[in-house]
C-alpha positions in Angstrom: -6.5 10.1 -26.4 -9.6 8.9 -28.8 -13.3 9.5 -27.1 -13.8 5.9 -26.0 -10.7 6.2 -24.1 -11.5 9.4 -22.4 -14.5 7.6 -21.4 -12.4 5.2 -19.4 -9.6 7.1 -18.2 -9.0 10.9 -18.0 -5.4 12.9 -17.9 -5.2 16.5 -16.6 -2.1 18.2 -16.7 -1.0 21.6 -14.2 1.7 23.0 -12.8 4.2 20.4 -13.8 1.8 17.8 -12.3 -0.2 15.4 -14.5 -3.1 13.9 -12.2 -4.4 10.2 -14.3 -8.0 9.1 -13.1 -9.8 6.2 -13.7 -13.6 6.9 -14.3 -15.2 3.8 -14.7 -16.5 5.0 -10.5 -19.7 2.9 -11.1 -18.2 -0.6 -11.8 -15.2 0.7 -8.8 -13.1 1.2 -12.0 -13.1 -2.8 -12.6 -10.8 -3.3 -15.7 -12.5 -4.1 -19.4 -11.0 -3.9 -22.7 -11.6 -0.5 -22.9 -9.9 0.6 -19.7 -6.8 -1.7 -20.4 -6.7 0.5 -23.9 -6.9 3.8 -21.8 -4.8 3.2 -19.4 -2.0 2.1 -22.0 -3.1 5.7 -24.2 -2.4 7.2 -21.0 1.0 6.1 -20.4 1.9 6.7 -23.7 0.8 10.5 -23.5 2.9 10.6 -20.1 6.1 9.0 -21.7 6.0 11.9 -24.2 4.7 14.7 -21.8 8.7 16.7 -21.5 7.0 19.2 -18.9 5.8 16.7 -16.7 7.5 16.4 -13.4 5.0 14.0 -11.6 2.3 11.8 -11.5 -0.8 11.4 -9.6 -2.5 8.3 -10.0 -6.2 8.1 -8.7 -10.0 6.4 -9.1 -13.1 8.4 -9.4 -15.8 6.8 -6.9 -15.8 4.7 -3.9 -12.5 2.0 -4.7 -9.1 2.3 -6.6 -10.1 -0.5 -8.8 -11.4 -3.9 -8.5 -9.3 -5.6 -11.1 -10.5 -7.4 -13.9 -13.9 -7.1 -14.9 -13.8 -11.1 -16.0 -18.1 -10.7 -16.6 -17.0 -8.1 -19.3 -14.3 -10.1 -20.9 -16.8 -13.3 -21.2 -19.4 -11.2 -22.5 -17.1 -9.6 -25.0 -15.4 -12.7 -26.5 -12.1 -11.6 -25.7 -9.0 -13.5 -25.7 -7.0 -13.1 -22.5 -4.6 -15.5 -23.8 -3.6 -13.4 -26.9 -4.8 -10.0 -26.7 -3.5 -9.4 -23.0 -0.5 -12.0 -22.8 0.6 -11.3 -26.1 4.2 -9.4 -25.9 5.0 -9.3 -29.5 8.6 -8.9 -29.4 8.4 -6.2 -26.2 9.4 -6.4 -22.5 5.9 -6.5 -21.4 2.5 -7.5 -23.1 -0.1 -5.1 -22.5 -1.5 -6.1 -18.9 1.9 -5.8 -17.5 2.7 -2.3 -19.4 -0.7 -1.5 -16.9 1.8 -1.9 -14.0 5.1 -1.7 -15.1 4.4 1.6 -17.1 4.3 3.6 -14.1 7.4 2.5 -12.3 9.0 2.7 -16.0 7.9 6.2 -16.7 10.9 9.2 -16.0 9.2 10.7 -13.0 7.8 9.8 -9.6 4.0 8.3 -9.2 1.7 8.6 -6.4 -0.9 6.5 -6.0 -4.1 7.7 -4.0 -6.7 4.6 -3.0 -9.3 4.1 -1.2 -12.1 1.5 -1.1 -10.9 -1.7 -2.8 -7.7 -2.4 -4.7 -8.1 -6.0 -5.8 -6.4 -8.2 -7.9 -5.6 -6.0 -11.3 -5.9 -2.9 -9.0 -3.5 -3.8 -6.6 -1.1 -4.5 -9.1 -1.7 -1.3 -10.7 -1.3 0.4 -7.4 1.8 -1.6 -6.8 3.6 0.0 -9.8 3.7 3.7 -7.9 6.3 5.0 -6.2 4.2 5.7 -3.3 1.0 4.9 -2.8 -1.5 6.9 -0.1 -4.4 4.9 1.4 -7.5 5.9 2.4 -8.6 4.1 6.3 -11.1 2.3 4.1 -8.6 0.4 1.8 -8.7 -2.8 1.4 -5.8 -4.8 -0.8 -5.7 -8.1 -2.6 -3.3 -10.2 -4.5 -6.9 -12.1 -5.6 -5.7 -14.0 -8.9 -6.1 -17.2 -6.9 -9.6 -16.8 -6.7 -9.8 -17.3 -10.4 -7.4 -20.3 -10.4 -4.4 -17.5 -11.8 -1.0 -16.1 -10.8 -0.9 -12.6 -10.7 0.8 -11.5 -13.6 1.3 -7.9 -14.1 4.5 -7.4 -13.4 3.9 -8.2 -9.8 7.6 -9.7 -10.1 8.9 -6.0 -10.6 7.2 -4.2 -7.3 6.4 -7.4 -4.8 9.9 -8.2 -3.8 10.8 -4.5 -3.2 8.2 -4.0 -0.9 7.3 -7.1 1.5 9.4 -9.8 2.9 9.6 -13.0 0.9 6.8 -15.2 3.0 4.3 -12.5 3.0 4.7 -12.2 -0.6 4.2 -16.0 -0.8 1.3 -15.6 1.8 -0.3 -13.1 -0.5 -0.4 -14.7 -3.7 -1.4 -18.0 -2.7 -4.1 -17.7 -0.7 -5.6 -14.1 -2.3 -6.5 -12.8 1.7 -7.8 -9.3 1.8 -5.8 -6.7 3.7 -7.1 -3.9 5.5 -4.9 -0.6 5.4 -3.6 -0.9 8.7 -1.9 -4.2 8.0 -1.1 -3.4 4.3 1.0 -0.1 5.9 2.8 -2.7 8.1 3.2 -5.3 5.4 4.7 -1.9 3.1 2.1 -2.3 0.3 0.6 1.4 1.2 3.3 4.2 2.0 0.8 6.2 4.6 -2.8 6.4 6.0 -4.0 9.4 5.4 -7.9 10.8 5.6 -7.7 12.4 1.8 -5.3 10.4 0.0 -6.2 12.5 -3.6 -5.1 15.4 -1.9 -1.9 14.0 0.4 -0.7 13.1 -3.6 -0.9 15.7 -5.0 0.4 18.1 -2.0 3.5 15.4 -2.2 3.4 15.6 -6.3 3.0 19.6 -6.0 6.6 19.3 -3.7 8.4 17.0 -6.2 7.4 19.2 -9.2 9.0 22.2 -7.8 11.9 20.4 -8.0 15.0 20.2 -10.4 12.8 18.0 -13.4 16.8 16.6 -14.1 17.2 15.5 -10.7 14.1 14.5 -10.3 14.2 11.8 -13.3 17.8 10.7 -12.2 16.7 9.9 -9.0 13.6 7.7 -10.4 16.6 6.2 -12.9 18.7 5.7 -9.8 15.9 4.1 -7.3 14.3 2.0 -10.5 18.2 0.7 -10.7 18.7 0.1 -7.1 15.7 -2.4 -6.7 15.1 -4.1 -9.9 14.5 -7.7 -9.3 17.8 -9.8 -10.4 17.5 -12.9 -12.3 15.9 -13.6 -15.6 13.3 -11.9 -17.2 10.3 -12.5 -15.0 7.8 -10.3 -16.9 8.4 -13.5 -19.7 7.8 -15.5 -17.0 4.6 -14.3 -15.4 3.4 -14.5 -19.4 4.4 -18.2 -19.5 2.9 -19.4 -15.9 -0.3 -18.0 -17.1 -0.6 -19.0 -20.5 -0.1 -22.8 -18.6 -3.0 -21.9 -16.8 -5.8 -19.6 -18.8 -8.4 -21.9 -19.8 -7.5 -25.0 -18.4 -10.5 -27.0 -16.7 -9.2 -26.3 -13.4 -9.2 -22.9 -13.9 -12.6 -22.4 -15.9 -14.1 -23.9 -12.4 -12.2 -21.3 -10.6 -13.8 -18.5 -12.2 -17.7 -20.3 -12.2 -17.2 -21.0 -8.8 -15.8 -17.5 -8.0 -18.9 -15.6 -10.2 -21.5 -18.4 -8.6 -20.3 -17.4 -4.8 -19.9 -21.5 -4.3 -16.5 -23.1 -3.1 -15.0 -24.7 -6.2 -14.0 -28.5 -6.6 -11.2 -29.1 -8.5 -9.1 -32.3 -9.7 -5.5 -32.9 -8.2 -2.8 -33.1 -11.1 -1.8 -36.7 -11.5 2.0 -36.4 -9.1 5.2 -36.4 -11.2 6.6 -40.0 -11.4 9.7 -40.2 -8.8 10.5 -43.5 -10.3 13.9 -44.1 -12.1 12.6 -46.1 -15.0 
């Protein structure tokens, strides 16, 4: 991984266990340019890491991560439209690969969180195998706040997780969830005081494992509940792209940065008329 990256994200590997922070503690590991970059560097080092039997997937500081840091991307002059959505002939563009990489990767990932785990985070989060929470967690499917869908690769890890009208509840109104009711809902996998170290005592157990079985049961599981129907990663893309800059959604995100309620205009209705 180049310096910037490192400065973003940081991978340790030991004993068969590679543990992945996020170390951007100070913004609660919010997602910029240069963390989407990192975070896609380190996925690419795990797909290539042979020794590796499991993954620990962790923030430094008080939260998980807080999603998408949109103050950043404004500031920037970045294109979400092209730069994030853009898929270029692959299965997933690179916001989705944030997700999707982990439950894509050849061995197990465990989550730890704690704090917040919002929007981009929780998707993130979703895309572990398990996923520990601290008492303090609090989760959010929050794209709706910014006048979004959540779109990376929430269409991979929702469904096999919550019940169909929770998952609706979730995404369209962008409610927090405390840990207590995200453990109820399925979103976390256990409570525990020290999630860091509850991942990696569970990661330390898989690793001392058979490293064939242990990536033929991740093929196996990954098989058993992938999402049937069309390609839904394509989808997410194209709901989005419908979406990203349109007026409605610029006054999502003013009225969301301003703290004010937002006042938007109704779509004109579809005409039901035969002609």
């Amino acid at each position: 991984m180049s310096n910037s990256t490192q400065e973003r994200v940081q991978v340790g590997i030991e004993e068969h266990v590679a543990t992945v922070t996020l170390v951007r503690g100070a913004k609660h590991n919010g997602l910029d340019w240069a963390m989407f970059v990192a975070i896609d560097e380190a996925l690419a080092r795990l797909r290539d890491a042979d020794a590796v039997r499991a993954v620990v997937l962790c923030g430094e500081g008080p939260s998980f991560c807080a999603g998408l840091d949109f103050a950043s991307f404004m500031a920037d002059g970045r294109d979400l439209n092209g730069e994030l959505l853009e898929r270029n002939g692959a299965a997933a563009n690179l916001a989705q690969r944030m997700a999707c990489g982990w439950r894509d990767l050849d061995v197990p990932v465990i989550a730890a969180l704690q704090g917040v785990c919002f929007g981009g985070g929780c998707q993130i989060a979703l895309g572990a195998d398990v996923r520990f929470a601290a008492p303090d967690t609090r989760m959010s499917v929050m794209e709706i706040k910014y006048g979004l869908v959540p779109d990376m690769g929430i269409t991979r890890t929702l469904p096999s997780l919550v019940r169909s009208d929770h998952a609706r509840e979730l995404v369209h109104t962008g409610r927090v969830v405390e840990a207590p009711e995200a453990l109820a809902l399925g979103l976390v996998t256990r409570i525990v005081d020290d999630p860091r170290a509850a991942a990696r005592e569970l990661a330390g157990e898989i690793a001392a494992r058979s490293p064939q079985a242990i990536r033929a049961g991740k093929r196996m599981l990954n098989e058993i509940y992938a999402p049937p129907g069309p390609d839904t990663l394509a989808l997410e893309t194209e709901l989005q792209r419908q979406l990203l800059g349109t007026p409605n959604q610029a006054e999502a995100v003013q009225a969301a940065l301003g703290r004010r309620p937002a006042r938007f205009e109704d779509p004109q209705p579809a005409s039901t008329n035969a002609g």
